[in-house]
C-alpha positions in Angstrom: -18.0 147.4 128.3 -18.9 150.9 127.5 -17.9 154.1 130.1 -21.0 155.5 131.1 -20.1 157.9 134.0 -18.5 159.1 137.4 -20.2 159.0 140.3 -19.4 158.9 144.1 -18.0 156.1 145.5 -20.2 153.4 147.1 -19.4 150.5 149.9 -19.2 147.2 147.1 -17.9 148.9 144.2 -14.6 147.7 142.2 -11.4 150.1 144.0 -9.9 149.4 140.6 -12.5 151.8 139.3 -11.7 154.6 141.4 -11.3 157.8 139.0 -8.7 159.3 141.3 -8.5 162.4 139.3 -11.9 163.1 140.0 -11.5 161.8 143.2 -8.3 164.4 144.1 -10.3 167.4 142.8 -13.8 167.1 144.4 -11.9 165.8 147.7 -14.3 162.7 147.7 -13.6 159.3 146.2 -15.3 158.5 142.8 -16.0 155.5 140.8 -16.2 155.0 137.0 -19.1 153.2 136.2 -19.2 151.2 132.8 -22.3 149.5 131.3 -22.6 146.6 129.0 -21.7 147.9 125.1 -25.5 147.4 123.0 -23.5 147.9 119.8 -24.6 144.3 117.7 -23.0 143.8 114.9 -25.3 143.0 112.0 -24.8 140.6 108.8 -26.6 140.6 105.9 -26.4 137.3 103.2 -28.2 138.6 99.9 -29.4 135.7 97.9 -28.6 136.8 94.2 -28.5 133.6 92.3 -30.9 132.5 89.1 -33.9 131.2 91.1 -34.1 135.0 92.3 -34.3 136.0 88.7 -38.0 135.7 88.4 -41.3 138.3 88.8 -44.3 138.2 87.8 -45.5 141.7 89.1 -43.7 145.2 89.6 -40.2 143.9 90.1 -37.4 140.7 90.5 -37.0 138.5 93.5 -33.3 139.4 93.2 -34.3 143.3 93.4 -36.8 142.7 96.1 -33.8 141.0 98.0 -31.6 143.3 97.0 -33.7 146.3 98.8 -34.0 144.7 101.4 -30.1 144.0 101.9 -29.7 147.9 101.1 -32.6 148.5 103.9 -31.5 146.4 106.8 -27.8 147.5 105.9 -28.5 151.4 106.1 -30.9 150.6 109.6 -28.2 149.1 111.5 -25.8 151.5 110.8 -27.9 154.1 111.8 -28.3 152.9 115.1 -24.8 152.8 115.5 -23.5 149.2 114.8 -21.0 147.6 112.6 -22.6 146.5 109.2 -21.1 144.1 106.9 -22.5 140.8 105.3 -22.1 137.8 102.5 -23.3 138.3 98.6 -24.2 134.9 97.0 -24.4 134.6 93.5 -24.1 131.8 90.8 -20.6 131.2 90.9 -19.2 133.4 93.9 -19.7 133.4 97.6 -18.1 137.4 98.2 -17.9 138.5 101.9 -17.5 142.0 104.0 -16.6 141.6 107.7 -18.8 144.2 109.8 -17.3 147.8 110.0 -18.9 151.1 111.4 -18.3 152.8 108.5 -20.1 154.0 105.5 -17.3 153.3 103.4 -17.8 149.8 103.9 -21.6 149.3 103.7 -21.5 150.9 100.1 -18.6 148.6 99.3 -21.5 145.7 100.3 -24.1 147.3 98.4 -21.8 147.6 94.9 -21.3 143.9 95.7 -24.8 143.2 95.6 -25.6 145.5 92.8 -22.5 143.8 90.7 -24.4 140.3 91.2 -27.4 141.7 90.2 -26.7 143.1 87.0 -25.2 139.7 86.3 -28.7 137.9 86.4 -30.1 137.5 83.3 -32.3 134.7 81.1 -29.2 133.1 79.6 -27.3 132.7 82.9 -26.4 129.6 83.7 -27.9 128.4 87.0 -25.5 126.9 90.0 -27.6 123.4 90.3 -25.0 122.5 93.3 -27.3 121.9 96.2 -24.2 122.7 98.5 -24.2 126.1 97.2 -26.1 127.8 99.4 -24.8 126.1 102.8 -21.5 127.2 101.5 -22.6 130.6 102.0 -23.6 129.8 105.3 -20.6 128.2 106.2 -18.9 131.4 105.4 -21.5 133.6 107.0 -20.4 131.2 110.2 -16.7 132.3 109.8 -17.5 136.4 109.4 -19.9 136.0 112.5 -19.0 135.7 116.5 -21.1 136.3 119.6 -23.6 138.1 119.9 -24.5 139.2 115.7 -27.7 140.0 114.1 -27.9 138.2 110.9 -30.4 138.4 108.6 -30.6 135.9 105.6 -32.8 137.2 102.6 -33.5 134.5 100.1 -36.1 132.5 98.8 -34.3 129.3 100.1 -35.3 127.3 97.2 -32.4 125.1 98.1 -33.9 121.8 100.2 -34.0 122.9 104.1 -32.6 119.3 105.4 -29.4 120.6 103.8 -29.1 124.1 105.3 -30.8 124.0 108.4 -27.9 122.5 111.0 -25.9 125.5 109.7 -28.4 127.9 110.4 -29.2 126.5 113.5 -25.3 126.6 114.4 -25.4 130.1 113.7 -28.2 130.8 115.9 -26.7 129.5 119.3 -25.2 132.4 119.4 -26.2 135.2 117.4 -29.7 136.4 116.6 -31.1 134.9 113.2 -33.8 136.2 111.1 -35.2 134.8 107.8 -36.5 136.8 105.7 -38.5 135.1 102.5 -38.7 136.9 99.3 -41.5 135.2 96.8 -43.6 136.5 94.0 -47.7 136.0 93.8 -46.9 133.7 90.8 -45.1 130.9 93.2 -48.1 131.0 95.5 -51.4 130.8 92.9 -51.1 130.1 89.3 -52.4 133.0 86.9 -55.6 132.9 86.0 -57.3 130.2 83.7 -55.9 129.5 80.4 -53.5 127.4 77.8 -49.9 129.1 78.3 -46.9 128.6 76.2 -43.8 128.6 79.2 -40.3 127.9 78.4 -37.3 127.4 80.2 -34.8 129.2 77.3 -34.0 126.3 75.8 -37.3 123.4 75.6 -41.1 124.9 75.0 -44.2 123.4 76.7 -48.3 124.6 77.0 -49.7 125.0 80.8 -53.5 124.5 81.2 -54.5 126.2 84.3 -58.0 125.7 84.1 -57.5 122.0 86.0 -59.0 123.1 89.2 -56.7 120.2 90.6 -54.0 121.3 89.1 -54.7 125.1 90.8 -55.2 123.4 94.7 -51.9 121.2 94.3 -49.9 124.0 93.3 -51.4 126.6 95.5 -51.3 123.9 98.8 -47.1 122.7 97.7 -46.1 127.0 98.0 -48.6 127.1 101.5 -47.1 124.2 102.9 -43.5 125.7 102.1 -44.0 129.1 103.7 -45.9 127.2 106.8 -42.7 124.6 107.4 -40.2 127.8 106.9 -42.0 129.7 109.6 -43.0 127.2 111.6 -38.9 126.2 111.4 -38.0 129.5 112.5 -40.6 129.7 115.5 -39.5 126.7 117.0 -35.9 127.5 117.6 -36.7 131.1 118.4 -35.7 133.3 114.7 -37.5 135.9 113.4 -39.6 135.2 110.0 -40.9 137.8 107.4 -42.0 137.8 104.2 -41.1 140.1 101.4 -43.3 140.1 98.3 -41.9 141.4 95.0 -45.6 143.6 94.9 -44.4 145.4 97.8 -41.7 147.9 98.7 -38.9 146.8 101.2 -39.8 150.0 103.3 -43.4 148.2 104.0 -42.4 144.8 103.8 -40.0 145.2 106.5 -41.2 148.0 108.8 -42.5 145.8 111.7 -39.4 143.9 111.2 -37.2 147.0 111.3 -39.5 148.3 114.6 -38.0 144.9 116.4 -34.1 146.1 116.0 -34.4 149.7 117.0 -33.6 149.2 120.6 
């Protein structure tokens, strides 16, 4: 509970609130009165492992997510509240307990950045489905009562084995997802013979099969559908971030939501 101010006394207030300072020098008996503290403190997990390491337009997945973090990090503190958060990458799981202090959301941001410059074609990728939920399971630990956690990813990792622990975090904190996805997941590029590679085996991808385009195109729709139709059944916030788009405008109405 925060202090909020003195006023006079009233019949069915606390005595144990009496300011009696104020109360000897105006010659009438005052109350402190104390209001509930709106401070929430906010966590941020930045997914920064190899399946973020992909663009097809303007930039990464992992910088897209890695804007975001920066964004939602610099909001919260702004309005006042602790900032700290989790910084997955494809090896480490590094954490940063919640702190009202600038000091501390840079020392996130660095941690982010670091896994980010780490990303590149010959990395190798963490193919440990339990990987992700480990993250998780630490966010659980860093997070009490009454958080706002946002989880930027593109939560390539199967839901069935993260959603219980996201679902235990939302009992009692408030959860938003936010999904960061390039336009090349979604619709495959216009129709032609490609050479794709993975770094290490070489292959040709016709996309002029029309069936080909409507599979692909409906498996991505159907993903983004049971993702936000997941979070709007147990009551989480949903947004997606494309790598086209700045964080800035990808995240404004989402921002708009936590300003009060």
């Amino acid at each position: 509970m925060d202090f909020a101010e003195v006023r006079l006394y009233q019949a069915g207030d606390d005595v144990r609130a009496i300011d009696w300072r104020v109360s000897a020098r105006k010659a009438k008996t005052h109350t402190k009165v104390f209001e509930e503290e709106r401070e929430r403190p906010t966590l941020v997990l930045c997914d920064q492992t190899q399946s973020m390491f992909f663009g097809s337009t303007t930039r990464l997945k992992s910088v897209a997510a890695a804007e975001a973090a920066a964004v939602l990090a610099w909001h919260a503190l702004n309005l006042g509240n602790r900032v700290g958060g989790i910084v997955l990458d494809n090896s480490h799981i590094s954490a940063v307990r919640p702190r009202r202090s600038t000091r501390t959301l840079v020392r996130y941001l660095n941690l982010v950045s670091d896994a980010n410059q780490k990303l590149n074609r010959s990395t190798l990728a963490n193919h440990s489905e339990s990987h992700f939920t480990n993250a998780l399971v630490q966010l659980k630990k860093t997070a009490h009562n009454g958080h706002q956690i946002f989880i930027v990813s593109d939560f390539s990792t199967p839901i069935e084995l993260w959603k219980p622990h996201v679902l235990a975090l939302k009992r009692h904190n408030d959860v938003a997802l936010i999904l960061v996805s390039d336009p090349l997941e979604a619709q495959l590029p216009p129709s032609n013979l490609y050479a794709i590679t993975d770094g290490q085996t070489r292959s040709f991808l016709d996309t002029s099969d029309k069936n080909l385009r409507s599979r692909y195109t409906d498996r991505y729709r159907l993903f983004e559908e049971n993702l936000e139709a997941f979070c709007l059944s147990y009551g989480m916030h949903f947004t997606k971030l494309g790598t086209c788009e700045s964080a800035e405008d990808g995240l404004a109405s989402h921002l708009i939501n936590y300003s009060g």
